[in-house]
C-alpha positions in Angstrom: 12.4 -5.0 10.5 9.8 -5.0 7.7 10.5 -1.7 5.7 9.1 0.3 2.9 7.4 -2.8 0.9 5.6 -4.2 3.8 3.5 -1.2 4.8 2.9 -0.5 1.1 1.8 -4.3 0.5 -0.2 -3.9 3.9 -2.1 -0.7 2.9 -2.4 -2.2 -0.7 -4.2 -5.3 0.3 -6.8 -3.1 2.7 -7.6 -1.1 -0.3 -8.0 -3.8 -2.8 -10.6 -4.9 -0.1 -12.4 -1.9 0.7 -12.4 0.3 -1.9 -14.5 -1.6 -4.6 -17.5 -1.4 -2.0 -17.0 2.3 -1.0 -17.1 2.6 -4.9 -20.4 1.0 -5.3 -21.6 3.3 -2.7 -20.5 5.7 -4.5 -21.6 5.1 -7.6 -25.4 3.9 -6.5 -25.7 7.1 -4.4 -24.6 9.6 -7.3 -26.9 7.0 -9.7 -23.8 6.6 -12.4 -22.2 3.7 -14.0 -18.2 5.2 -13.4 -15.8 4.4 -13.0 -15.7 0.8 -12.7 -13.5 -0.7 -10.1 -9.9 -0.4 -10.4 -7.9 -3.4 -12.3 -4.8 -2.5 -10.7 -3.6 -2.4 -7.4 0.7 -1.9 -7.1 3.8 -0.4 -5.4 5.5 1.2 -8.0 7.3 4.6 -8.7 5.1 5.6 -11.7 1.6 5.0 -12.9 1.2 2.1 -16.0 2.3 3.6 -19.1 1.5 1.3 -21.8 -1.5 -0.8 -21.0 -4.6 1.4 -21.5 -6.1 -2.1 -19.6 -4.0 -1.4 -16.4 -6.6 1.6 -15.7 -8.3 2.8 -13.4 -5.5 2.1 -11.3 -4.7 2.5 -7.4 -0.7 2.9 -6.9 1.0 3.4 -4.0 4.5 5.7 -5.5 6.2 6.8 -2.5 6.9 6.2 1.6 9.0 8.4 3.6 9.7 8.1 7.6 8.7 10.7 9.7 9.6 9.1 13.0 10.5 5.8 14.7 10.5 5.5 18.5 11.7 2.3 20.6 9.5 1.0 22.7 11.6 0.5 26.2 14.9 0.2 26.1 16.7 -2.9 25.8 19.8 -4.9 27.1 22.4 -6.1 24.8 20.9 -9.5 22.8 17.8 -8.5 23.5 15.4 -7.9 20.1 14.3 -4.4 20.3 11.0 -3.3 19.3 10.3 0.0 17.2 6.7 2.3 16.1 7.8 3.6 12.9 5.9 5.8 11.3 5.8 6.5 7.5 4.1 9.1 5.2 2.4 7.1 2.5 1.5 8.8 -1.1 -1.9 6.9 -2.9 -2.2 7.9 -7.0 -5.5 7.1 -8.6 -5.7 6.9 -12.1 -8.3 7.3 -14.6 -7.5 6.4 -18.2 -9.6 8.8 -21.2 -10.7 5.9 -23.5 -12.5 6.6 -26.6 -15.6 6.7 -25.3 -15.0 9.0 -22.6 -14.4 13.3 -22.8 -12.0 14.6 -20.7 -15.0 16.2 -17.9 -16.3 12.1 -17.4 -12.2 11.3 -16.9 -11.8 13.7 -14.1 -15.2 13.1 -12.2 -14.3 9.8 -12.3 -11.1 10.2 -10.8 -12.9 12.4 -8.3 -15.1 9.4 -7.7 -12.4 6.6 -7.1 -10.3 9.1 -4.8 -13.4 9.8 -2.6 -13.5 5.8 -2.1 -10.0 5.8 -1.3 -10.1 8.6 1.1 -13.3 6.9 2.7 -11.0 4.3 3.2 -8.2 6.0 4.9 -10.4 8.5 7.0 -10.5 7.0 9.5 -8.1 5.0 12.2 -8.1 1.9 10.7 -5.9 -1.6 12.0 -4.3 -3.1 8.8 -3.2 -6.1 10.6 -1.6 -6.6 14.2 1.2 -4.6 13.9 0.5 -1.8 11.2 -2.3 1.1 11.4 -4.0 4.1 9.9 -3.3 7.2 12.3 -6.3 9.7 12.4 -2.8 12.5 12.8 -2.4 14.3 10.7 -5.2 13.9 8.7 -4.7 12.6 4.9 -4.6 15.4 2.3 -5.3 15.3 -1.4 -4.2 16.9 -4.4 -5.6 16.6 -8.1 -4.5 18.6 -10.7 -4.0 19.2 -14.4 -4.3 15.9 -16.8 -1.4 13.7 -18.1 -1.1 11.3 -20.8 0.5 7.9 -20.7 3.3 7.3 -23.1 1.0 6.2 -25.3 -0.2 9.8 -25.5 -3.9 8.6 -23.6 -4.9 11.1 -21.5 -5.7 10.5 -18.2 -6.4 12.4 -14.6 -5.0 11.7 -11.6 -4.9 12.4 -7.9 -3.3 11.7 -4.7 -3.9 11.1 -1.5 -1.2 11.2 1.7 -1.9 9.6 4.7 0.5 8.4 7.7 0.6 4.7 8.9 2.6 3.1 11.8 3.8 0.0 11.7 5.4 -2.1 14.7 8.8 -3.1 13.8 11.1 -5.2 15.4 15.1 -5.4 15.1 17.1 -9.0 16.3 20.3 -7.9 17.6 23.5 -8.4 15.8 25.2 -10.9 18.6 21.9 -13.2 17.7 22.3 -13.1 14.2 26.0 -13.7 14.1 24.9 -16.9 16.4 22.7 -18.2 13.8 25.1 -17.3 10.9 27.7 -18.8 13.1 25.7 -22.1 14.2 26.6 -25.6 13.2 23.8 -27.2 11.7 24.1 -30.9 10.8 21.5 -32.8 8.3 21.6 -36.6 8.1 20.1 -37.8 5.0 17.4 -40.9 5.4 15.7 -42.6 2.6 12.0 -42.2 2.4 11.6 -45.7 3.8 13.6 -45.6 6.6 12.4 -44.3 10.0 14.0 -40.2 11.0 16.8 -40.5 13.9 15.8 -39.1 16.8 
């Protein structure tokens, strides 16, 4: 199985793609300059706290699974295939510099979540085995400002949104054959033709 870090690297890589041009969108439709495009796209558990240069920034904090179904049933040795599906939290961050008020901050964390929520809308196909599903819908939350450690302010918001990803699971008797096989290496020198 692939776990928690794949679908997170999977939905981090789709966003990193599309998000920058629903932002342009964005931006030339509303006829502003902000935000610019985020510098940072990451799985962590918290925001960046000490690098004002880290911001914007698009980080998925959390995954929880809300179901996982087999396929068909399978005999023993037989690799069984899962739909797992996991509840997925998005935070975008807006940094306050020193040229910015604490009004720009927020609509331009308003900004960069309506690109990411443009981008998770809809179904979507990450890659062959993991998806967006249109059920439930994603939801969003904003709310008061924060400040980094640094003591910079800066608004954030997140978006939830529910992905499943195909999983599959090799049997323990084939695993203990592998771990268990005899594997034999002959060395050759680089001259010398490989035994067949």
């Amino acid at each position: 199985m692939k776990g928690h870090e794949n679908v997170k690297a999977t939905l981090l890589e789709y966003l990193a793609a599309w998000m920058p041009i629903r932002l342009e969108m964005i931006r030339l439709d509303l006829d502003v300059q902000g935000p610019k495009d985020p510098t940072v796209y990451m799985a962590a558990d918290n925001l960046p706290q000490n690098d004002p240069a880290m911001y914007p920034c698009v980080v998925v904090t959390s995954t929880s699974t809300v179901g996982m179904t087999r396929r068909q049933a399978t005999a023993s040795g037989e690799i069984a295939v899962f739909d797992v599906d996991y509840d997925v939290t998005i935070v975008v961050a807006v940094e306050n510099s020193e040229y910015s008020d604490d009004v720009t901050v927020t609509a331009e964390r308003d900004r960069l979540m309506l690109a990411a929520r443009e981008c998770v809308i809809l179904p979507a196909r990450l890659n062959d085995t993991t998806w967006i599903l249109q059920t439930p819908m994603p939801t969003e939350d904003t709310g008061a400002a924060a400040q980094t450690l640094r003591g910079n302010p800066l608004a954030a918001g997140t978006i939830n949104v529910r992905i499943r990803a195909t999983e599959t699971l090799m049997p323990t008797t084939v695993l203990a054959a592998l771990v268990g096989a005899d594997v034999t290496v002959t060395a050759v020198d680089a001259d010398e033709n490989l035994p067949e």
